[in-house]
N, C-alpha and C positions, 0 to 999 in steps of 0.2 A: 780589079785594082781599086783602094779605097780613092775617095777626093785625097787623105792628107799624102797619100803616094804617090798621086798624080802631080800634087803640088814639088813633091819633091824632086820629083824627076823632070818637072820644068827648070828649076833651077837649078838641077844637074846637068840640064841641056845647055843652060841659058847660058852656066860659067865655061862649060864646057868650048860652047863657040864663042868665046871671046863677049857676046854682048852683056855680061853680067861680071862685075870681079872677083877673084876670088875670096879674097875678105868679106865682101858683102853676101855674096852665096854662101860663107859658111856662119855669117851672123843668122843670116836668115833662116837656115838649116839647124841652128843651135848647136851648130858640132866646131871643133879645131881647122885650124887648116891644117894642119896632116891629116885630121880624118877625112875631110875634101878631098884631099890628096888622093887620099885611098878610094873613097868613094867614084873619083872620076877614073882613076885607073880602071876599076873593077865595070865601072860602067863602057868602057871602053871593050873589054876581053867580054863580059857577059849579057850586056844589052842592056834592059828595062827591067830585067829580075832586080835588077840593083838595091832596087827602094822594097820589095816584094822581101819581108821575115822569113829566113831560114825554114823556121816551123811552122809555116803557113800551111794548111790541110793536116799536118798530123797530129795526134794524140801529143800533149806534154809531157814531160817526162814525170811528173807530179802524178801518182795513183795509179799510174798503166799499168804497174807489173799486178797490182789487184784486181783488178779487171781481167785482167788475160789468165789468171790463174784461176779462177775461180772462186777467190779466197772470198768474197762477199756473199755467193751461195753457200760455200760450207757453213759462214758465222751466221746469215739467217738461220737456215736447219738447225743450226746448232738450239740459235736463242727460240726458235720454234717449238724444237724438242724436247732436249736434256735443260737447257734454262728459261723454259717458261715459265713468265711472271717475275726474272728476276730483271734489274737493272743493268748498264753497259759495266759500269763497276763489277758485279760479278759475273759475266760474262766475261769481261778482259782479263779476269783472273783467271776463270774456270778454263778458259780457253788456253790461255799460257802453263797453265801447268798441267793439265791433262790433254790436250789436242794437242799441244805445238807449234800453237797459232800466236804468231806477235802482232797483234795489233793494238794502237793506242786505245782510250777508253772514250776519246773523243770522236775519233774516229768509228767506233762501234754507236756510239751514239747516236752521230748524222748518219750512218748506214741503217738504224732500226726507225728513223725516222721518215726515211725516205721511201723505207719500205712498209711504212705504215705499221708496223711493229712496235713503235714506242708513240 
C-alpha cells in the first residue's frame, strides 16, 4: 500500500469512527460527500482494499490486446524483412493494405524504436 493510500484510509478510519467529520474528511480527501459516502460504505463491506485502485497489478487496458497477440512481432519481421530500410509511414501503409495489420504510424514508430530498428 502506497503512503498516499495509507493516508487515505486513515481518514477513512478517522471519519468513519466519529473522531474526524464528514465534511472535513471529504475536504481533506478531495472528494464530495456522497463520494465519502460511498467510500465509507464500501470500506465498511470490503475492508482496506478500499483506497487500493481497481487495476492495481494488472496490465491496462491501453496496448494489451497488442501484446497478447503478437501483433508487435509480426510488424518487426515485417519491417525486418519485406520493409527494410523503409520508414513507419510506409510500413503503416504496406502493412494495412497487404497484411491486414491496423496499426497507427505512430505507434509503428515507438515500436521500431524500442526495438532498435529505427
Amino acid at each position: 500500500m502506497t503512503r498516499r493510500e495509507r493516508f487515505r484510509l486513515r481518514l477513512l478510519r478517522a471519519a468513519q469512527q466519529g473522531r474526524l467529520g464528514r465534511r472535513e474528511a471529504a475536504a481533506r480527501l478531495g472528494v464530495s460527500a456522497c463520494q465519502l459516502r460511498r467510500l465509507l460504505r464500501r470500506l465498511a463491506a470490503e475492508g482496506d482494499r478500499v483506497v487500493i485502485h481497481g487495476l492495481e497489478g494488472r496490465p491496462g487496458n491501453r496496448g494489451a490486446h497488442h501484446r497478447a497477440s503478437g501483433l508487435r512481432q509480426r510488424v518487426r519481421r515485417l519491417s525486418a524483412l519485406k520493409y527494410a530500410g523503409h520508414g513507419p509511414v510506409r510500413l503503416a501503409k504496406g502493412s494495412r493494405q497487404r497484411e491486414g495489420l491496423h496499426v497507427a504510424r505512430e505507434t509503428l514508430r515507438r515500436w521500431l524504436v524500442a526495438a532498435g530498428l529505427r
